[in-house]
N, C-alpha and C positions, 0 to 999 in steps of 0.2 A: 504494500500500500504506500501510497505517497500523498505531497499534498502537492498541488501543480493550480497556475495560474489559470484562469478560461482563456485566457490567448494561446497558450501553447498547445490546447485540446485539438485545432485543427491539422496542425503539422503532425501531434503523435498520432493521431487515427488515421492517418497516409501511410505512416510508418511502416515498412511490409513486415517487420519484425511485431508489431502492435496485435493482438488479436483482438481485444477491444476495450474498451474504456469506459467506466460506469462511476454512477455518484454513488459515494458513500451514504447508503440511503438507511433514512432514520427507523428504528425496529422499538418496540413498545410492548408493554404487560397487553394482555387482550383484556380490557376493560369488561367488569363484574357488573350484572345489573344493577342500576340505581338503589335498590332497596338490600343490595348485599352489600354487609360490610366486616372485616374482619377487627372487630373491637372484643375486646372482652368482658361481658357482662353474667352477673351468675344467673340470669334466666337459664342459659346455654345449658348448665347440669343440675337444676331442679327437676325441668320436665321428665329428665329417665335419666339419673343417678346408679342405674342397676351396676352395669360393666362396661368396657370401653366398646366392645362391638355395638352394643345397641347407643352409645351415643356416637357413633360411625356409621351412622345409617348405610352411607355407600361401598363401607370394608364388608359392612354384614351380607347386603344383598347382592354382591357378586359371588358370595361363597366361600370369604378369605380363608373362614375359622376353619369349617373343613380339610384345606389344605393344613392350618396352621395346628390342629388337633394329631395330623401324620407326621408331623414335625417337616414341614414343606413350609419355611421362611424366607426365601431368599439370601441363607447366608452363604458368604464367600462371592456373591456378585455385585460389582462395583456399578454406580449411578451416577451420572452426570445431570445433576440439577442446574439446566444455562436457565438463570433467573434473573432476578433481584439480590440474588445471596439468601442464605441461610442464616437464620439465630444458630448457632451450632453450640449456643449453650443451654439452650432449651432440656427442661428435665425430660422431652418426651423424645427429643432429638441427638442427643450428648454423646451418648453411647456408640451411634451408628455413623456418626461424622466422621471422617477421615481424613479431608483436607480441601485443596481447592485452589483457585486463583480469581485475583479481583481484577477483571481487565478494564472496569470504568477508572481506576486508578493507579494501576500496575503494579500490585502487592501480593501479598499472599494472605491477608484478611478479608478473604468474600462475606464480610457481614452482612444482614440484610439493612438496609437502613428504609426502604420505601414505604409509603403512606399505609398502605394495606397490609403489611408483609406477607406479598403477595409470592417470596419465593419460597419463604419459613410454611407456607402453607400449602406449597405444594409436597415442600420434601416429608411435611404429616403425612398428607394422606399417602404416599409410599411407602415411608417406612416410621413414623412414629412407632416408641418403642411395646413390647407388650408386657409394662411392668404394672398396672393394676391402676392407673394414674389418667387422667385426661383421655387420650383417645389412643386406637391404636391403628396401624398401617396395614396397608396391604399386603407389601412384605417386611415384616419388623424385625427383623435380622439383616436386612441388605446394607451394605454399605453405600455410603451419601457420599457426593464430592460438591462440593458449592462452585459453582461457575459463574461471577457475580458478569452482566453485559450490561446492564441496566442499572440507573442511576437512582436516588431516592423517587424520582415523580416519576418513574417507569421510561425509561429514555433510554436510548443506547444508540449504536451503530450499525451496523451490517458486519463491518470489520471485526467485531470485537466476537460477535456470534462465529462467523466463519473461525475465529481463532480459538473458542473455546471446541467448534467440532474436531480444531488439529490439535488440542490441548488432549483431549478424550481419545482418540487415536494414538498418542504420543505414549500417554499412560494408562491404555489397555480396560478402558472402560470397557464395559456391556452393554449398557444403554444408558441411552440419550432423553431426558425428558426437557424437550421447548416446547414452553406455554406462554409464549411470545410470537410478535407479526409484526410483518410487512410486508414491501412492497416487492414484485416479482425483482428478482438480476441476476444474471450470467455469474455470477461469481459465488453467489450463496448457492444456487442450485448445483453448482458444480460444486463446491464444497459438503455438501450433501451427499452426491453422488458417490464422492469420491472417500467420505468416511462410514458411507452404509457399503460401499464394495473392501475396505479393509475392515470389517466386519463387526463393526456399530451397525447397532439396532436403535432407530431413531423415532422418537413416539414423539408428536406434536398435537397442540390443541387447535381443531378447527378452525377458530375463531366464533366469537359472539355478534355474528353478522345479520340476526332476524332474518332468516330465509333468504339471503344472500351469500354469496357463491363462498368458498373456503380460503382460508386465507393460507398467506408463504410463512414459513419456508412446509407448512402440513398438508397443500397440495400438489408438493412436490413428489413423485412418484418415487423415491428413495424414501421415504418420509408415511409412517402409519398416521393417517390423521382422525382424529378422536371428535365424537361431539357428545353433547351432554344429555341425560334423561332425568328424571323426577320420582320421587317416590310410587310411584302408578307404569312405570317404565315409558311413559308419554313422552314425546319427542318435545327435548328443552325450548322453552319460549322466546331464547334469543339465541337458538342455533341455526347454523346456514344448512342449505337447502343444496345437494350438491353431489355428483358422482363422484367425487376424488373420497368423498367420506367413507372410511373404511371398517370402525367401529365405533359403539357405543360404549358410552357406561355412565353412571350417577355426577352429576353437574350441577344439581339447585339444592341451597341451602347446607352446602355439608359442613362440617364441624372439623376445625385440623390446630394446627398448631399458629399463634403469631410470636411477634416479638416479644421480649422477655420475659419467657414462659408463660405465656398468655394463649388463651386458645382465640378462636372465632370462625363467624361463618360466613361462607361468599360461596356463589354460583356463576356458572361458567365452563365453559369448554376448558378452561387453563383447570378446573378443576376434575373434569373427566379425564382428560390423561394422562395424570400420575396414576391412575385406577389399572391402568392396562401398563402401564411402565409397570406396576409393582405385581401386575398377575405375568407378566412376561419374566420379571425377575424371581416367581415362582418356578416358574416353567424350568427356567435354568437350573435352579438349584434343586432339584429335584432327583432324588436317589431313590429307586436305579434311573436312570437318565431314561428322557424318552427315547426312543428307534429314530435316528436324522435318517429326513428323506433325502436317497440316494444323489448325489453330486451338487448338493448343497450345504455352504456354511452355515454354523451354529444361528444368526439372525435372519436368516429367510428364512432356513426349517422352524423358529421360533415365530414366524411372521406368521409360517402358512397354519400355525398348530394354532395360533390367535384366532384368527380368520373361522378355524374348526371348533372352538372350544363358546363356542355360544347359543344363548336365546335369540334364535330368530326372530325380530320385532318387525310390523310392516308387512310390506309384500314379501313372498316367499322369496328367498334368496339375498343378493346383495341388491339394495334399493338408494336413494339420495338422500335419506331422510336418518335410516339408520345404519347404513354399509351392511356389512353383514350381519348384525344383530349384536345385542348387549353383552359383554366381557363375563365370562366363566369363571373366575379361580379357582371353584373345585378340584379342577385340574383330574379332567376325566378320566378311567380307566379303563377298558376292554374287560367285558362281561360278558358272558352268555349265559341265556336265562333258558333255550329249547332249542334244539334241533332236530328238523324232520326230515328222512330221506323216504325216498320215493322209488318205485321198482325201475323208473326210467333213469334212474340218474342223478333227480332231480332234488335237490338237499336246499330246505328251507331255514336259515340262522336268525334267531330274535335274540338280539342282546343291549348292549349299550355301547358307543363312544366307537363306532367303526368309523368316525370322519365324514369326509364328502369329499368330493370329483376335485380335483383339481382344475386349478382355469383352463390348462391344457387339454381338457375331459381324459387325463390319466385317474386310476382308481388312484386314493390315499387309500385302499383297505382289498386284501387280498385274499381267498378263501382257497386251502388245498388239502389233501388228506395226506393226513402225516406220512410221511415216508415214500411220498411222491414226489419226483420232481414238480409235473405236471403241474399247473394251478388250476382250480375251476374257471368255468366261463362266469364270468355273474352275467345275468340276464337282468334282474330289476337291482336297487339298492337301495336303502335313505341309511341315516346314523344308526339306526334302530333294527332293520330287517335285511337281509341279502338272500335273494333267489336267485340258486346259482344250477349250472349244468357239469354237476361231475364226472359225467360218466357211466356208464354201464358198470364200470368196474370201482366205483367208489365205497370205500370201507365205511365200516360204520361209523366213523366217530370223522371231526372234520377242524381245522385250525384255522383262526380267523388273526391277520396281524395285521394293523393301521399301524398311522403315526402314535396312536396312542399307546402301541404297544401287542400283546397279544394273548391269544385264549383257544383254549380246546375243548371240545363237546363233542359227547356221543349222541347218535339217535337217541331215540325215545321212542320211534314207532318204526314201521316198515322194515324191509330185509336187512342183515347185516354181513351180507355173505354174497361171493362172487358166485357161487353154486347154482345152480338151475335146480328149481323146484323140482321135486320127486315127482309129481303128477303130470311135468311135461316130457317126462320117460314113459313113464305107460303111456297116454297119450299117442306120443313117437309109434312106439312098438304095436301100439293099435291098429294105428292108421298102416302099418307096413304090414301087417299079416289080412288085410282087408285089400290090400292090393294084390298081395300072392296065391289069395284064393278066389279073385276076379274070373 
């Protein structure tokens, strides 16, 4: 980056060494609806004082505990919060902070200092910790890195974001949460490009655009971009309307951490994708690790398991309203619950968490009988059932493996044997002694 006069602009963009030339263009927190504000008042833990999930309304309803009851926390995977900076003295934050850089100033105190603390409240709802205190995170074991871009009033640069994507790169993060915008340039999007192919996994907030289109660097195709839902899973009142949208999750009124160990509340797209940063930082730290699909890095096979790991909201499929449907942390498993085979062949599986088609229309979920090479044909599928064509010769019992993992079942009904029924021997021998005595 430089700083250069407007006169000089015409001569370097001739330059044939030049690829091109852009303004350092201004990038901002994505502004919280009017009536949210992240203050701390004790209304916030009179109403439901129980436990930290139920005042998490949106850790509860993706399913975090689930995960966090298998001991699936997100520990050992590192986070890049490009914010506002972090309180990272926060009692609910302290623990899982690990360090950072201030690039509004050029130090190594990524404080938060802005009016909201707008980035102390993202790194809550990620990983606030789960000591019995305020609220807890989605993944409360993951490790936080504060990436301060942004000034107290929410302001920053374009340069300072693209530096904290090479900061993250440099020191081997895992993912990326920006819940910050602006305006499209050649220089962010390639920096994007080029820290989601050295293998950052980059989760962005759509933006709060009231049914207007999705905002940069989140409808950046390198880039998962998030919008927000509501207690009723009803599509957020001030989120964009837009095919680059790729998932949902909880956005209105949540409850996270502010400044000096203060809590509050704010809604917003900036608060939907910390939900899916911290179920993706699940995904990762999850022992035994899921099955990566075949010639892909650890952040696509994470992307495409995201994509898989949802409530469909909306029209069936991925839609503009919710992408593919609302975030999972349960963090599915491969079950089968009945298997039926058929004298033709024909082997019907009811279970759970077999995936979906991929955009290529490749299976994510393959059905074969153990000690086959062969695989089954499948014929119909959804996440739930696979009717497949095994064969004449398929055994009884039959192995089902998705990205989620995998599972084996025997019939329950029909033959279990390659043998021809006794009765089509007599039968045979019938018919040949009624010809011999024609």
């Amino acid at each position: 980056m430089a700083t250069l006069p407007k006169s000089s602009l015409p001569e370097l963009n001739n330059h044939p060494l030049t690829s091109y030339i852009e303004e350092n263009a201004i990038v901002t927190t994505i502004e919280s609806p009017a009536e949210s504000e992240a203050s701390y008042t004790p209304e916030l833990f009179t109403a439901n004082t129980s436990n930290e999930y139920e005042r998490s309304w949106g850790v509860q309803r993706i399913g975090s505990e689930a995960a966090h009851q298998q001991g699936i926390t997100g520990k050992g995977i590192k986070i890049a919060v490009i914010d506002t900076g972090i309180d990272y003295h926060h009692e609910d934050l302290n623990n899982n902070y690990r360090g950072g850089y201030n690039f509004v100033d050029g130090n190594e105190y990524p404080l938060d200092d802005s009016y909201n603390s707008h980035g102390t409240h993202v790194a809550g709802i990620i990983a606030a910790e789960k000591n019995g205190i305020g609220v807890v995170g989605v993944a409360p074991e993951a490790s936080i890195y504060s990436l301060k871009v942004l000034n107290s009033q929410g302001n920053g640069l374009t340069a300072s974001v693209i530096a904290a994507l090479q900061w993250s790169v440099k020191y081997n993060m895992d993912i990326a949460n920006i819940s910050i915008q602006g305006m499209h340039t050649k220089a962010l999007e390639a920096a994007c490009n080029a820290a989601y192919d050295a293998g950052l996994l980059i989760v962005a907030a759509a933006g709060n655009s009231y049914g207007g289109t999705a905002s940069y660097p989140a409808a950046y195709s390198s880039v998962v971009a998030v919008t927000g839902t509501d207690r009723n899973d009803q599509f957020g009142f001030f989120a964009p309307i837009d095919t680059e949208i790729e998932l949902s999750a909880p956005g209105v009124n949540i409850l996270s951490a502010a400044k000096e160990s203060t809590y509050g509340m704010l809604s917003g797209t900036s608060q939907a994708a910390p939900h899916v940063t911290g179920t993706a930082a699940l995904m990762m730290s999850r022992i035994p690790r899921y099955p990566v699909l075949p010639g892909m890095d650890t952040n696509r096979d994470i992307r495409v398991k995201l994509q898989m790991s949802i409530l469909d909201l909306g029209q069936a499929g991925r839609d503009e309203l919710y992408g593919y449907g609302l975030i999972d942390a349960a963090l599915p498993k491969v079950k089968i619950n009945k298997v039926t085979c058929s004298d033709d062949g024909t082997v019907t599986v009811r279970g759970t968490a077999f995936g979906r088609y991929l955009e290529n229309e490749a299976s994510a979920t393959t059905l074969s009988t153990p000690g086959d090479t062969e695989k089954c044909d499948i014929q119909t599928w959804t996440t739930s059932m696979i009717v497949a064509d095994c064969g004449r010769n398929a055994s009884g019992s039959v192995k089902v493996t998705s990205v989620f993992g995998g599972a084996t079942g025997i019939c329950d009904s029909s033959i279990h044997s390659t043998a021809r029924p006794k009765w089509w021997l007599m039968e045979n021998w019938w018919s040949s002694w009624r010809w011999f005595h024609r």
